[in-house]
C-alpha positions as CSV (number, residue, x, y, z in Angstrom):
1,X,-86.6,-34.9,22.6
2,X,-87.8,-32.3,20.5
3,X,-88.7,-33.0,16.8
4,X,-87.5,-30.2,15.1
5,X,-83.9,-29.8,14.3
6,X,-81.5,-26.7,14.0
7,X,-78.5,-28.0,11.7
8,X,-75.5,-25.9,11.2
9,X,-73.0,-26.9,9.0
10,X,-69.9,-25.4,7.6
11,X,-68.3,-23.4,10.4
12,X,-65.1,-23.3,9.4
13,X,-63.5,-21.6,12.1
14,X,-65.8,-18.8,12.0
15,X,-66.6,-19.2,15.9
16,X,-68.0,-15.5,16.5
17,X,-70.5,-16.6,13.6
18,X,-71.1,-19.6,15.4
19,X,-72.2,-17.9,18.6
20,X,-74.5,-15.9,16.6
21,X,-76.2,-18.6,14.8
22,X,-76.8,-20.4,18.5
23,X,-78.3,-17.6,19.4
24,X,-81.4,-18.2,17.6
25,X,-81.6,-22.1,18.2
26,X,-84.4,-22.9,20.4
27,X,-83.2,-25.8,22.9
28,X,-86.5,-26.4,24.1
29,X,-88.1,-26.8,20.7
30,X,-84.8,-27.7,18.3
31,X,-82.5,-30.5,18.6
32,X,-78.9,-29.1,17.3
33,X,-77.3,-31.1,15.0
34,X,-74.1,-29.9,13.6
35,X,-72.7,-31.1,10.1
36,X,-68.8,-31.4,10.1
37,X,-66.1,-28.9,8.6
38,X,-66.2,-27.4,12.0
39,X,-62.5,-26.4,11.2
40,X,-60.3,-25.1,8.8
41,X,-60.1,-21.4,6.8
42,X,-61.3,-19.6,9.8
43,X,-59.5,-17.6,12.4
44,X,-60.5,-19.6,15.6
45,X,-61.5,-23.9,14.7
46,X,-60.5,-24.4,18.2
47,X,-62.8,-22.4,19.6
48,X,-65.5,-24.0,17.6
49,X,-64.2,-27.4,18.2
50,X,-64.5,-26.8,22.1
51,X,-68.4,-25.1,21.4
52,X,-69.4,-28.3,19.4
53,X,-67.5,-30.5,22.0
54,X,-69.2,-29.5,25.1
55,X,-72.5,-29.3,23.4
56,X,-72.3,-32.9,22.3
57,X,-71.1,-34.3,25.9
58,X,-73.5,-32.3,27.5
59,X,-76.2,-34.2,25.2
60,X,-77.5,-30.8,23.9
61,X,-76.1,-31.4,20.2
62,X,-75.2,-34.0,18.1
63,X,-72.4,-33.9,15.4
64,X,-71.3,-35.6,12.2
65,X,-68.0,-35.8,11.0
66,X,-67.5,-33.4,7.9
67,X,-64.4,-33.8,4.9
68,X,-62.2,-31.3,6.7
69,X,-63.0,-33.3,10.3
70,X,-61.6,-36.6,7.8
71,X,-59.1,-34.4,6.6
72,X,-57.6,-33.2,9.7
73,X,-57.9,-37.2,10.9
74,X,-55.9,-38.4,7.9
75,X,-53.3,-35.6,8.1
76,X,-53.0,-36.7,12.1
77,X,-52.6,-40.7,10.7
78,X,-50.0,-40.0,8.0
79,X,-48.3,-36.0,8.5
80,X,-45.7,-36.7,5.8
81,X,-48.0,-37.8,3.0
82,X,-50.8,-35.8,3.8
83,X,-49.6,-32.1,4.7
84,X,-49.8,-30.8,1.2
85,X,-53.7,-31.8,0.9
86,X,-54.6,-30.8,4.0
87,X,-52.4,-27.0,3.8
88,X,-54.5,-26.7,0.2
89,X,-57.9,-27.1,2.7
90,X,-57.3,-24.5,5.0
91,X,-55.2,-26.3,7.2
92,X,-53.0,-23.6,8.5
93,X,-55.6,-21.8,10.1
94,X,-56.4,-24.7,12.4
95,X,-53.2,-26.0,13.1
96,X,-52.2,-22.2,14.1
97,X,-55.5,-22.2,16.8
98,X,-54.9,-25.2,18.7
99,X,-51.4,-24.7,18.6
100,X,-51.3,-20.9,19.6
101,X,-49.0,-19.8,16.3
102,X,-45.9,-21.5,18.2
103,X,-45.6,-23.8,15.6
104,X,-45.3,-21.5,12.5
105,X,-43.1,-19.1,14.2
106,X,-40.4,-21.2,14.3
């Protein structure tokens, strides 16, 4: 395992950063390990949900749950209590990614 680390953190959604950014990790030298708030504000967090996803399963990343990963979590647990917080955290954005804007043009 190689001892240096490449940590992103911060995404938000920003997945066409996000494949930039890879671009310069080194797999060979740098073990990736992402920070959380993979999601949220962004135009594509499912997208960069997926990215992180695969890399994890495929054991070439690691990943730590960030406030908007809780966030999204707690919304999930509780939708009625929670909506409003989670709207005000960029919310919309994610929820309109995964679910392919059929939800908010009803």
């Amino acid at each position: 395992m190689p001892e240096k680390l490449f940590i992103v953190g911060d995404v938000h959604g920003e997945y066409q950063m996000l494949e930039k950014l890879l671009k310069h990790w080194q797999p060979d030298e740098e073990k990736l390990v992402f920070l959380g708030d993979l999601g949220d504000r962004g135009p594509d967090s499912k997208s960069c949900f997926l990215k992180v996803f695969d890399l994890v399963q495929s054991g070439q990343a690691v990943c730590v749950t960030g406030n908007h990963e809780d966030m999204l979590i707690n919304w999930l647990s509780d939708p009625e209590n929670r909506m409003s917080h989670y709207l005000g955290n960029g919310a919309k954005s994610t929820l309109e990614s995964f679910l392919d804007q059929v939800f908010w043009s009803a």
